[in-house]
Backbone bond lengths (Angstrom), bond angles and torsions (degrees), N, CA, C in turn:
res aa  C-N    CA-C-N  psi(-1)  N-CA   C-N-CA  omega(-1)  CA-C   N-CA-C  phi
1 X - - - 1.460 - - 1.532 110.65 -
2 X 1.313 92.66 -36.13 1.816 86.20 174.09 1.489 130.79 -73.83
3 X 1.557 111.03 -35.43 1.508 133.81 150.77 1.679 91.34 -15.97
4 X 1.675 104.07 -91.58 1.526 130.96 -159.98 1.551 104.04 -32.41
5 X 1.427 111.63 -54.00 2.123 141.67 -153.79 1.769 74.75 -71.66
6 X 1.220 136.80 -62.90 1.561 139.58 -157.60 1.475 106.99 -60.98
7 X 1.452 96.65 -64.54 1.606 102.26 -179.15 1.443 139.09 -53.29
8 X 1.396 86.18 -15.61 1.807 124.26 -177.70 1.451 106.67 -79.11
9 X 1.659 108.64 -42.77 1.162 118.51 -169.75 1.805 98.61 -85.41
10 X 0.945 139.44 -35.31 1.230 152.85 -175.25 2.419 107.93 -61.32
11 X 1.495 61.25 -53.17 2.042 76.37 179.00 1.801 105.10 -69.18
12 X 1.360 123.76 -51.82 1.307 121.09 166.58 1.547 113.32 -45.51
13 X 1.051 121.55 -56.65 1.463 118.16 -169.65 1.608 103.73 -58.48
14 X 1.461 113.21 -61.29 1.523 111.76 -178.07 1.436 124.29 -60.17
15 X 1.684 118.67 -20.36 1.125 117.98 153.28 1.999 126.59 -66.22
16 X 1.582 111.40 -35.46 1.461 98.84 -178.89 1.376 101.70 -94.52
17 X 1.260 124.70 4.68 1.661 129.36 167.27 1.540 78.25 -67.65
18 X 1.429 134.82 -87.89 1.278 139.63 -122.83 2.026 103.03 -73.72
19 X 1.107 106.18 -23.01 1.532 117.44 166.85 1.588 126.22 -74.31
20 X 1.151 94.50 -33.12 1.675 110.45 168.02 1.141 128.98 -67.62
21 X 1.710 107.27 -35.68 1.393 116.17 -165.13 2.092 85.24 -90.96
22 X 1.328 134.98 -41.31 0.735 132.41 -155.71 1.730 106.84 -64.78
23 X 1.646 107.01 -39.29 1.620 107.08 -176.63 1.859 101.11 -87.34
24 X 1.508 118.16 -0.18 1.404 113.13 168.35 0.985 109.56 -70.71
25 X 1.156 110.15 -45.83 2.492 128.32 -175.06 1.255 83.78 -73.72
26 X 1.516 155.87 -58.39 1.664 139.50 -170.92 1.554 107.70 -61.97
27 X 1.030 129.54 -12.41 1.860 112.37 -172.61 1.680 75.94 -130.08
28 X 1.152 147.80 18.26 1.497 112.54 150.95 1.149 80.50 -112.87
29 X 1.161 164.19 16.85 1.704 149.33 144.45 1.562 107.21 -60.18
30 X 1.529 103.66 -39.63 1.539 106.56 -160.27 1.403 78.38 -76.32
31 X 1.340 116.64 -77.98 1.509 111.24 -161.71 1.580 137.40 -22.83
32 X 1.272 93.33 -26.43 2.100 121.29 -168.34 1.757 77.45 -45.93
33 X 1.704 100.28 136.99 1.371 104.03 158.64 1.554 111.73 -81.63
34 X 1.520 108.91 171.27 1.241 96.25 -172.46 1.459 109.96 -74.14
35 X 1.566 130.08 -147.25 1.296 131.07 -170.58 1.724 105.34 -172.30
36 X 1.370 103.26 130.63 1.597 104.03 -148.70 1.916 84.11 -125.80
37 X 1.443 103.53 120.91 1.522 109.05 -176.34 1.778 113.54 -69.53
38 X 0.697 95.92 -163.88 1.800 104.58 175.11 1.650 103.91 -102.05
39 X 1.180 110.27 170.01 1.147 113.43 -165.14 1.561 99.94 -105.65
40 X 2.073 119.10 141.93 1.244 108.89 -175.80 1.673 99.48 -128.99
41 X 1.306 111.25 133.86 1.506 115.13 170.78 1.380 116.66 -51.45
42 X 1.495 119.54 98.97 1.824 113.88 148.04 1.484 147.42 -87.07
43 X 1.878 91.39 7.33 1.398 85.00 174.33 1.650 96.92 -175.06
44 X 1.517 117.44 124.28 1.482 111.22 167.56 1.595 130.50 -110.53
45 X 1.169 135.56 128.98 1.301 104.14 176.50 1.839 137.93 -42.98
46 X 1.196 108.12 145.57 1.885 98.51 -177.30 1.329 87.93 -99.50
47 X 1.705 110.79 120.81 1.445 124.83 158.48 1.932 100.61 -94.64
48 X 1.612 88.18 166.56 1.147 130.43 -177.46 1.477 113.32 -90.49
49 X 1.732 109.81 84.41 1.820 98.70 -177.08 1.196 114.97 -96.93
50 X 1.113 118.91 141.57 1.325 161.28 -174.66 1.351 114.93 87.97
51 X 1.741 107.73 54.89 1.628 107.91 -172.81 1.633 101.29 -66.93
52 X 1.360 95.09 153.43 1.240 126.18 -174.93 1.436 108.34 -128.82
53 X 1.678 134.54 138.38 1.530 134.88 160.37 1.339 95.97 -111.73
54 X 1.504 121.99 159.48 1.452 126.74 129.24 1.493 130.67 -124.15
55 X 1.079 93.48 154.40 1.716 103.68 -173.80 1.884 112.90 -131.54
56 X 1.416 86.48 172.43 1.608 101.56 160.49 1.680 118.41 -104.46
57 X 1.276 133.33 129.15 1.344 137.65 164.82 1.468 98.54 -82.63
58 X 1.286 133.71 95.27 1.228 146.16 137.10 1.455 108.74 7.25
59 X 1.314 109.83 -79.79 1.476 122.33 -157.40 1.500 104.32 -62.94
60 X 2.023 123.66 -39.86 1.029 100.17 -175.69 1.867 113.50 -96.47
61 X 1.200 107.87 20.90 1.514 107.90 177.82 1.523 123.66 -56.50
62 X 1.369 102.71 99.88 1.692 105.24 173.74 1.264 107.97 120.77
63 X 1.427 120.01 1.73 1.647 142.19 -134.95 1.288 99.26 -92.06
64 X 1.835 146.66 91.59 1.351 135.77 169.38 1.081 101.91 -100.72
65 X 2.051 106.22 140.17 1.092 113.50 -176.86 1.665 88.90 -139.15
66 X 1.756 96.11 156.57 1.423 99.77 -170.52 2.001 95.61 -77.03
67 X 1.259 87.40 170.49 1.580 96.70 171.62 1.498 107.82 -160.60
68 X 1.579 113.09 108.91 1.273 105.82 -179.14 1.285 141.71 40.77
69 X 1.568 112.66 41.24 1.813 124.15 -163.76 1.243 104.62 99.28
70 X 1.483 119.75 -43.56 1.402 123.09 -164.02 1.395 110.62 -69.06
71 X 1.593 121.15 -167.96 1.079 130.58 143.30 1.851 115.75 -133.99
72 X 1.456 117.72 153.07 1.757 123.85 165.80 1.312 87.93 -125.07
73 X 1.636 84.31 152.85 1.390 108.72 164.17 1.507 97.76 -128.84
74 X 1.108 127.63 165.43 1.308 134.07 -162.94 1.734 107.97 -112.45
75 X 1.325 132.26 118.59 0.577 143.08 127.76 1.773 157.51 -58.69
76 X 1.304 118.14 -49.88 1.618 93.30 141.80 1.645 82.87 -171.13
77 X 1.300 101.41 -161.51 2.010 108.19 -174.20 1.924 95.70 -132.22
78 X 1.483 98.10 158.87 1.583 112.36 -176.85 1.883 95.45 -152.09
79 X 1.555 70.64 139.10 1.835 88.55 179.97 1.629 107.43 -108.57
80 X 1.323 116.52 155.98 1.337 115.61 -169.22 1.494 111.87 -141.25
81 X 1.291 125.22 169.79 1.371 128.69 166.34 1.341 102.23 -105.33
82 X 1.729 131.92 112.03 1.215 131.51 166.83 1.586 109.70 -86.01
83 X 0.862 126.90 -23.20 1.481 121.94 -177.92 1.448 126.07 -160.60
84 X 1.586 130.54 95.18 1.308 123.74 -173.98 1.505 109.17 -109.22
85 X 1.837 102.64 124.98 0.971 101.54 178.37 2.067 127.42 -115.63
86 X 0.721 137.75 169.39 1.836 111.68 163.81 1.482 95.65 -96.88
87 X 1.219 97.14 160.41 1.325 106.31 -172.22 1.996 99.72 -121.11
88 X 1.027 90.84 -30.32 2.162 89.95 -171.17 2.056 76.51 -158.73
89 X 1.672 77.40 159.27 1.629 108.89 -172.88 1.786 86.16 -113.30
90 X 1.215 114.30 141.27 1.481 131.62 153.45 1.439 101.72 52.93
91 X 1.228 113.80 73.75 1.306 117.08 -170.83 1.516 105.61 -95.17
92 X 1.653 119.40 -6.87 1.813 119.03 -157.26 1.385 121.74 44.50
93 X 1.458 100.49 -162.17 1.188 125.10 2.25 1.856 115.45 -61.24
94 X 1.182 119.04 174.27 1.618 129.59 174.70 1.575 100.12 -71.50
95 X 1.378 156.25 138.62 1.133 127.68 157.11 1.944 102.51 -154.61
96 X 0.810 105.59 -177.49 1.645 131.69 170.92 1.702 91.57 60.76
97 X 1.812 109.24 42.37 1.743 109.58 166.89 1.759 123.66 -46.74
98 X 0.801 107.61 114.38 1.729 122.52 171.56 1.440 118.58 -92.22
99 X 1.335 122.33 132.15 1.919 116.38 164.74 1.224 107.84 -100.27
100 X 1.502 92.51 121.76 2.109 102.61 -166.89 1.485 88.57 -83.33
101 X 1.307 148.21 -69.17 1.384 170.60 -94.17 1.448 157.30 148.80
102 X 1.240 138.87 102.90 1.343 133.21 174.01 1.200 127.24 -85.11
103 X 1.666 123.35 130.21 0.746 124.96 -176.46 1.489 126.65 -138.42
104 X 1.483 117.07 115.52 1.329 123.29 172.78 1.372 129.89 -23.09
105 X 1.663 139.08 150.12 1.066 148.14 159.57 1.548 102.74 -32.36
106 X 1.326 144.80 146.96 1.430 122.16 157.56 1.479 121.12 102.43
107 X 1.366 97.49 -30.10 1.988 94.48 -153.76 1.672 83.25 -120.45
108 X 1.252 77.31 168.77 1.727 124.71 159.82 1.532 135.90 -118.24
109 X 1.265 111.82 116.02 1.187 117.66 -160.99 1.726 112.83 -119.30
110 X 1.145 108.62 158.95 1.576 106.71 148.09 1.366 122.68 -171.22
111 X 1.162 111.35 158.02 1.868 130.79 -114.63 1.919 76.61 -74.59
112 X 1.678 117.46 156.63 1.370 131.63 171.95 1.338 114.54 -109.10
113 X 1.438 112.10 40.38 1.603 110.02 161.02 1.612 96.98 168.33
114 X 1.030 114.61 123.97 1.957 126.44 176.08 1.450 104.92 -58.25
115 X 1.260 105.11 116.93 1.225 139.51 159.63 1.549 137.97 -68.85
116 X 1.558 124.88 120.59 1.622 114.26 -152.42 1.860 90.18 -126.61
117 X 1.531 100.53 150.44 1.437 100.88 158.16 1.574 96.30 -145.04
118 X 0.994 110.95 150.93 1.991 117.36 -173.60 1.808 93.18 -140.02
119 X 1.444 90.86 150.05 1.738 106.01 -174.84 1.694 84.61 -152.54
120 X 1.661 101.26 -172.06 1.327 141.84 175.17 1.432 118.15 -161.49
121 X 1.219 113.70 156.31 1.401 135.06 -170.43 1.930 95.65 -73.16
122 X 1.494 96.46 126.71 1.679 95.25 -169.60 1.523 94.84 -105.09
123 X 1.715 138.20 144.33 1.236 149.31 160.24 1.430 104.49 -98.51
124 X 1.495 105.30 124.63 1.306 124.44 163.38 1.676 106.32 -79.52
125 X 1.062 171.92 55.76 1.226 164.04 164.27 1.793 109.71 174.49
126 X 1.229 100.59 166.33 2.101 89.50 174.81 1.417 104.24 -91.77
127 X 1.118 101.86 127.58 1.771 128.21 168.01 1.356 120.44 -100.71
128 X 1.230 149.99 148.37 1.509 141.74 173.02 1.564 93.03 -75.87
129 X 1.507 89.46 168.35 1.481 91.91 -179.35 1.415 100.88 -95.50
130 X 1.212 152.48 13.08 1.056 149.29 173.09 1.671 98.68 -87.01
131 X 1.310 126.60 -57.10 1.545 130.64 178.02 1.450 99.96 -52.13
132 X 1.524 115.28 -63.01 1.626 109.00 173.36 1.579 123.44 -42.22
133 X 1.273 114.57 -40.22 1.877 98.48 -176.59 1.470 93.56 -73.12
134 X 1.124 131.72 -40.00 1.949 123.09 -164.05 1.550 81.71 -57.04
135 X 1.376 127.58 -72.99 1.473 113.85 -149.82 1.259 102.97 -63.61
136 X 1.551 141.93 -34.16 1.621 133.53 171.75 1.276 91.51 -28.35
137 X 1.846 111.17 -69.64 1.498 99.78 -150.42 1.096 135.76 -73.12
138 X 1.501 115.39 -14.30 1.555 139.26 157.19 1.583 111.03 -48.04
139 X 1.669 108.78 -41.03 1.782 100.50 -166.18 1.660 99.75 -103.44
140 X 1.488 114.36 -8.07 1.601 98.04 -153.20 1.903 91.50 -132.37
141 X 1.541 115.83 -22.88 1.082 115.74 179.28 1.788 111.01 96.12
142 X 1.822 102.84 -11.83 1.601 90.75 162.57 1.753 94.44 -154.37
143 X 2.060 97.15 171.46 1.419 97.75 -163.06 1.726 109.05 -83.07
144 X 1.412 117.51 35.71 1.731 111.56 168.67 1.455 90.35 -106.33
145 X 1.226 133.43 -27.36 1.688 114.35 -165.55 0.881 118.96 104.32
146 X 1.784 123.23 -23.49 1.374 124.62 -158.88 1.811 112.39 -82.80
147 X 1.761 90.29 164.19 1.550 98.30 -170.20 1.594 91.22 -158.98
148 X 1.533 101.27 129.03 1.574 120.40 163.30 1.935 121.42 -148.96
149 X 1.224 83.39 151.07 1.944 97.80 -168.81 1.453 100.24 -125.90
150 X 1.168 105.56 126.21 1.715 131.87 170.88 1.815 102.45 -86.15
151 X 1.454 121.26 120.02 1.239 105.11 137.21 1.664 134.56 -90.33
152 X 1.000 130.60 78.44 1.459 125.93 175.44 1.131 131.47 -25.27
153 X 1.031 124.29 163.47 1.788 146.54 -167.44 1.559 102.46 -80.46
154 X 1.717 113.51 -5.25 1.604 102.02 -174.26 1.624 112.06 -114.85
155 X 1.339 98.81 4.15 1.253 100.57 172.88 1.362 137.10 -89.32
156 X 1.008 106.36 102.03 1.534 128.52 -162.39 2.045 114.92 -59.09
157 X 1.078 129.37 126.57 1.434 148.93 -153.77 1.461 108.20 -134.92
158 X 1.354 102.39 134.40 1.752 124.63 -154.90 2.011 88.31 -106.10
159 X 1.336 110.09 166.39 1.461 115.57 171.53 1.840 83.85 -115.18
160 X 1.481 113.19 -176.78 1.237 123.88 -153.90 1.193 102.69 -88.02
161 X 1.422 129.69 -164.82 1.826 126.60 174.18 1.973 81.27 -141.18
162 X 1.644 90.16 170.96 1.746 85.79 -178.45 1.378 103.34 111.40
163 X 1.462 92.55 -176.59 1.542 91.68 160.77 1.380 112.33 -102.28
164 X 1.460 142.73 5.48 1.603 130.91 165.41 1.727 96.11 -54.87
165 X 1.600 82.97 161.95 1.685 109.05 174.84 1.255 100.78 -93.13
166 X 1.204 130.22 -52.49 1.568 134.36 -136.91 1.554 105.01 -118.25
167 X 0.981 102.67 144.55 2.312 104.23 153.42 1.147 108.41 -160.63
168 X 1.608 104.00 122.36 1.107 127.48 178.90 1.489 121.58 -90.48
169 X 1.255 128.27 145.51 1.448 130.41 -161.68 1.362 113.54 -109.75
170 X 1.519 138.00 130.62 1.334 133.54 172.81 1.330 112.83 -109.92
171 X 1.280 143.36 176.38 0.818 150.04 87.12 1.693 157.44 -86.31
172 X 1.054 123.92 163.66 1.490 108.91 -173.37 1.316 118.54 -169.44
173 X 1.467 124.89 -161.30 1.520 139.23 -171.93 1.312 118.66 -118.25
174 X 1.314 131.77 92.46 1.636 127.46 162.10 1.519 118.16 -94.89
175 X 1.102 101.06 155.22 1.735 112.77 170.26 1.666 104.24 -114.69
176 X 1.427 95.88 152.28 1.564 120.98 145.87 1.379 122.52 -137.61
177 X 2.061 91.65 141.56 1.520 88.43 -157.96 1.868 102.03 -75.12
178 X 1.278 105.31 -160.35 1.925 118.20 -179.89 1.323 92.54 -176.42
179 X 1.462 109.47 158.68 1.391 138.26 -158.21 1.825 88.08 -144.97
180 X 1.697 109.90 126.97 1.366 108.71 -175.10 1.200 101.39 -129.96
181 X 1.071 128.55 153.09 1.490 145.29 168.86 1.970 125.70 -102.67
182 X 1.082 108.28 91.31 1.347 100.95 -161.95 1.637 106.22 -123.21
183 X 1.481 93.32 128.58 1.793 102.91 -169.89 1.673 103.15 -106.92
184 X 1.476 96.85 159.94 1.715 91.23 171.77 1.677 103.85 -156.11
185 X 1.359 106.49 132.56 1.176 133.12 -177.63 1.206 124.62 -102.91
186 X 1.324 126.32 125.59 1.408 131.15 -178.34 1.926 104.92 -86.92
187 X 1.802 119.06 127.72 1.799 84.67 173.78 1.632 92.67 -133.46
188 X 1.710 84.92 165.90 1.342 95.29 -155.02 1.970 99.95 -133.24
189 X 0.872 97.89 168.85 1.478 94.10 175.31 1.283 108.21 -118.65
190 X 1.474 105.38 147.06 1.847 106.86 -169.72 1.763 103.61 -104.81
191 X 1.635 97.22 142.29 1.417 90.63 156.15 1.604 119.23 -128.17
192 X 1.155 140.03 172.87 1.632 157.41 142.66 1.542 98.71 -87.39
193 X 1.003 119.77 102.53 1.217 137.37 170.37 1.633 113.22 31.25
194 X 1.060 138.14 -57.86 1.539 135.55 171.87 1.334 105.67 -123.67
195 X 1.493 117.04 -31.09 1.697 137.85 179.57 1.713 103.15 -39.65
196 X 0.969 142.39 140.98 1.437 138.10 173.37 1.678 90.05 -113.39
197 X 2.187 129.49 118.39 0.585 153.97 -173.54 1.916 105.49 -79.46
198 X 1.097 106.31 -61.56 1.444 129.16 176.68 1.318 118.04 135.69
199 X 1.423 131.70 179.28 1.467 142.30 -161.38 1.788 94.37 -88.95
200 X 1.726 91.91 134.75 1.678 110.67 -171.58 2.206 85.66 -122.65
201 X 1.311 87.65 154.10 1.594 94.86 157.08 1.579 126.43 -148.62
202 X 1.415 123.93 101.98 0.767 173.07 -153.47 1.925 101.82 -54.52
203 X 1.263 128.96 54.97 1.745 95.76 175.64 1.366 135.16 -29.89
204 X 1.309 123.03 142.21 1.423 112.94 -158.24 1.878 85.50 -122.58
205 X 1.501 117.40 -43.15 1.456 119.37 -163.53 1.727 94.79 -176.13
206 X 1.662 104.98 161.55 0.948 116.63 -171.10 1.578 98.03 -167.98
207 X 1.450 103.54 123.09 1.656 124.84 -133.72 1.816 88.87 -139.64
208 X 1.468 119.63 120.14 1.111 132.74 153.24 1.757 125.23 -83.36
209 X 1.343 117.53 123.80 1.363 97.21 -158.13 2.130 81.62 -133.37
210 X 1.570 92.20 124.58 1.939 96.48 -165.29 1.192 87.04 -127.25
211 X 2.019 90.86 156.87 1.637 90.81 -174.92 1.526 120.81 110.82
212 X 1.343 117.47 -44.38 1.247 115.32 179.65 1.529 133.21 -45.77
213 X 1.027 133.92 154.66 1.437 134.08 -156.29 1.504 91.87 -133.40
214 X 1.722 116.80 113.45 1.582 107.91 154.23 1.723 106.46 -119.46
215 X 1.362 103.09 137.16 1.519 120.40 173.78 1.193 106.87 -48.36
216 X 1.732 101.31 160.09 1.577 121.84 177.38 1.681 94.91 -152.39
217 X 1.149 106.92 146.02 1.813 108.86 164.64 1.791 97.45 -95.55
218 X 1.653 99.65 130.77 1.635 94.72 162.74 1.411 113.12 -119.43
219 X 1.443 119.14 -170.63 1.627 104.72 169.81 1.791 80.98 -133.53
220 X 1.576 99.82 172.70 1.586 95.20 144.15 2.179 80.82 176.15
221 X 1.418 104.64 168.49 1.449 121.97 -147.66 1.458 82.45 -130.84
222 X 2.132 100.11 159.62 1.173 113.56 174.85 1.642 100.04 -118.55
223 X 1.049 126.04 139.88 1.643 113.52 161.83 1.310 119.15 -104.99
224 X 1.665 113.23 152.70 1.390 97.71 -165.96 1.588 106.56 -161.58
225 X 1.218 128.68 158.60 1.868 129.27 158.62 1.328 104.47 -54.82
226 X 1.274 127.83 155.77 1.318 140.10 127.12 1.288 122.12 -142.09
C-alpha cells in the first residue's frame, strides 16, 4: 500500500510539473515581443543608362566662329550621363508605409484589393531642370522621375513559423542614393574656307551632381502574439 500511496504521489507531482511548465511556455509565448524582419526589394525602376538630351542654345544659334584658319558654325548642344554611380543602399527616409495583409500561423493568404505606392527621384542640392530630366531618365527610365509598385491580388502570403501566431505584411518606399557625372557639349560643324570638314563637338562643362535619391518599393512583415 505504501509502494501504490508513493507512486501515486510521484505521478501527481510529474503530472502538475507537466501542466505548469505547459501554461509557463503559454504566457512566455504570449509575452515574446514581436519581431520586425528586414526589409526586401520588390521592385526598382528600369532607368535608361547613358541618358542623353539634346537641345538648342538659343544664344549661340547661327553662331560662326573662326577656328584656327577654319571656320564653325554651331549647330546645337547635347547633355550626357558620363558616369552613374550608387553611392549608399537604403539611405530613406522609409515612407508612403502600406498594410498589404495578415496572416495566421499555418495559412496562406493573398492580399483582397491591389495595393499602390508612387515616389520620385529626390535632389539634394539645385539642379536645372534640364540636368534633372537626363538624370530622371538615367535612374527611372523617363524625364518626370516618377516610380510606382502595385501589389496584386495574386500574390500569395505565408503566416509566420516559431512560436508567433500572426505576420503582418507592409509595404513601402526606399531610396538609394547615386553620384552622376554629366557632360555637355556644344557641336558645330567645321569648315576650310567653303570645304565642309565635318561635325566636331565641343565640351562646354562637366558637372558632378551627388546625393540623389532614386526610389525602390520594399516589403518586410512584423510577427507577433495575439
Amino acid at each position: 500500500m505504501k509502494k501504490k500511496s508513493l507512486l501515486s504521489s510521484i505521478l501527481s507531482c510529474v503530472l502538475i510539473f507537466s501542466v505548469f511548465t505547459s501554461i509557463v511556455s503559454a504566457e512566455e509565448s504570449t509575452a515574446q515581443e514581436p519581431q520586425w524582419s528586414e526589409e526586401i526589394v520588390v521592385a526598382s525602376p528600369e532607368g535608361q543608362p547613358n541618358a542623353r538630351i539634346e537641345f538648342i542654345d538659343e544664344t549661340k544659334l547661327n553662331e560662326t566662329t573662326p577656328f584656327a584658319g577654319d571656320r564653325r558654325v554651331y549647330r546645337s548642344s547635347f547633355s550626357e550621363v558620363a558616369k552613374n554611380t550608387i553611392s549608399r543602399y537604403n539611405v530613406g527616409p522609409r515612407e508612403k508605409d502600406i498594410f498589404l495583409i495578415s496572416v495566421p500561423k499555418g495559412v496562406k493568404k493573398t492580399i483582397s484589393d491591389s495595393k499602390t505606392v508612387s515616389a520620385s527621384v529626390q535632389y539634394s542640392g539645385s539642379v536645372s531642370a534640364k540636368i534633372r530630366s537626363l538624370i530622371n531618365i538615367e535612374l527611372t527610365g523617363g524625364a518626370e522621375g516618377s516610380f510606382s509598385n502595385t501589389w496584386s491580388k495574386t500574390i500569395e502570403y505565408t503566416g509566420p513559423e516559431g512560436n508567433y501566431t500572426t505576420r503582418d505584411y507592409y509595404g513601402a518606399v526606399n531610396y538609394d542614393e547615386y553620384s552622376t557625372i554629366v557632360k555637355t557639349y556644344d557641336v558645330y560643324d567645321e569648315y576650310l574656307g567653303s570645304v565642309y570638314l565635318g561635325r566636331v563637338n565641343d565640351l562646354v562643362s562637366t558637372q558632378t551632381i551627388a546625393g540623389t535619391k532614386r526610389p525602390k518599393a520594399v516589403e518586410y512583415y512584423r510577427d507577433f502574439n495575439n
